[in-house]
C-alpha positions, 0 to 999 in steps of 0.5 A: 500500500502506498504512503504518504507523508504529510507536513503541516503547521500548529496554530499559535499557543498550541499547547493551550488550545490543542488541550481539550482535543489531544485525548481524542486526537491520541486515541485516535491516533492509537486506533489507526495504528492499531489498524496499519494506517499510521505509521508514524506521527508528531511535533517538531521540537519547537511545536510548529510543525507536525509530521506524519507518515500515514499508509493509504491506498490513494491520495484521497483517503490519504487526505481523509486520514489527515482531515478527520483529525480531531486537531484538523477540525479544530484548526490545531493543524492549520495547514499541511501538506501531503505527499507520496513517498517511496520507502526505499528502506 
């Protein structure tokens, strides 16, 4: 199955405003690895970034998997970018 890693840019005082989210986002994040659709995902250490590596078969589910974030629907994420990658090892 393809993969696809996303980059993407936290909203300003995330710590504060991602609080009443994160339990649901880590939850959910717990699940789609459980499931194979997560490979991997984060913050930079300066909290300003996001990356992830998520398992998809096609671009569009790819895109679902991002938006159906908890923190993507609460403008916690507030922009990314997706792109598919070749695991060379």
């Amino acid at each position: 199955m393809p993969k696809y890693v996303m980059w993407g840019s936290y909203c300003e005082n995330v710590v504060e405003k991602r609080a009443p989210y994160r339990q649901s986002h880590l939850d959910r994040l717990a699940q789609l690895k459980a499931a194979g659709s997560v490979v991997t995902l984060g913050p930079t250490q300066d909290l300003t970034m996001v990356f992830g590596v998520y398992d998809a078969p096609d671009e569009a589910a790819a895109r679902t998997l991002v938006e159906e974030d908890p923190y993507w629907s609460a403008g916690i994420w507030t922009e990314y970018h997706l792109k598919e990658w070749i695991q060379a090892f």
